[in-house]
N, C-alpha and C positions, 0 to 999 in steps of 0.2 A: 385357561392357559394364559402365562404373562407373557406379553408381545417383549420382546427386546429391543431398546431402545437401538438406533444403527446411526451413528456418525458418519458424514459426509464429507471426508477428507479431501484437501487439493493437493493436487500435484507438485511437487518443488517447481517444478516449470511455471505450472501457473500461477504461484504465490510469484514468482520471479516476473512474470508478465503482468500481472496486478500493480505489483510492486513499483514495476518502472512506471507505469501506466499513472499511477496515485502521483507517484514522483514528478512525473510530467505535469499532469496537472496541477498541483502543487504550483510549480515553477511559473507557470502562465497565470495562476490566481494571483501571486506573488507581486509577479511584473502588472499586471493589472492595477492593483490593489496601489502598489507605486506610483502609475500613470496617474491615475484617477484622485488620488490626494486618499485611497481608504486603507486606515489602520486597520479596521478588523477583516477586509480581504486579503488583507497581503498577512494577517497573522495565522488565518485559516492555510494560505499559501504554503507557510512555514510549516506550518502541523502536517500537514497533506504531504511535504516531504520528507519529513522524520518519519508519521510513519509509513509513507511509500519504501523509503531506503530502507528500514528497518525489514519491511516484509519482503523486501527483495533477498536480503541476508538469512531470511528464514526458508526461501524458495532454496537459495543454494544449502544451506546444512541439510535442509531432507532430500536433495538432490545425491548428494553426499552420501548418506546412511541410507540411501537405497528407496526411500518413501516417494 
């Protein structure tokens, strides 16, 4: 018998909770990264909040359409 592969979906909520969370740290890598005289922690910083923000936006559409 073929087993069926099963995806393990999050909840809008917790793509939203991730999302801030990624965001946040972001933000303090960021400031860090500034302090400290370091380009590539404060450019990780950056990244960690594009895609924190972005997966916060995707917590709320499947929040939205019911997922």
């Amino acid at each position: 018998m073929k087993k069926e592969q099963s995806f393990d979906t999050k909840s809008g909520t917790q793509d939203q909770i991730e999302g801030a969370t990624r965001n946040l740290t972001g933000k303090v890598k960021e400031a860090t990264g500034r302090a400290f005289g370091n380009p590539r922690l404060e450019a990780e910083g950056d990244i960690d909040q594009i895609l924190g923000h972005a997966q916060k936006k995707v917590g709320e559409i499947k929040r939205v359409l019911g997922q």
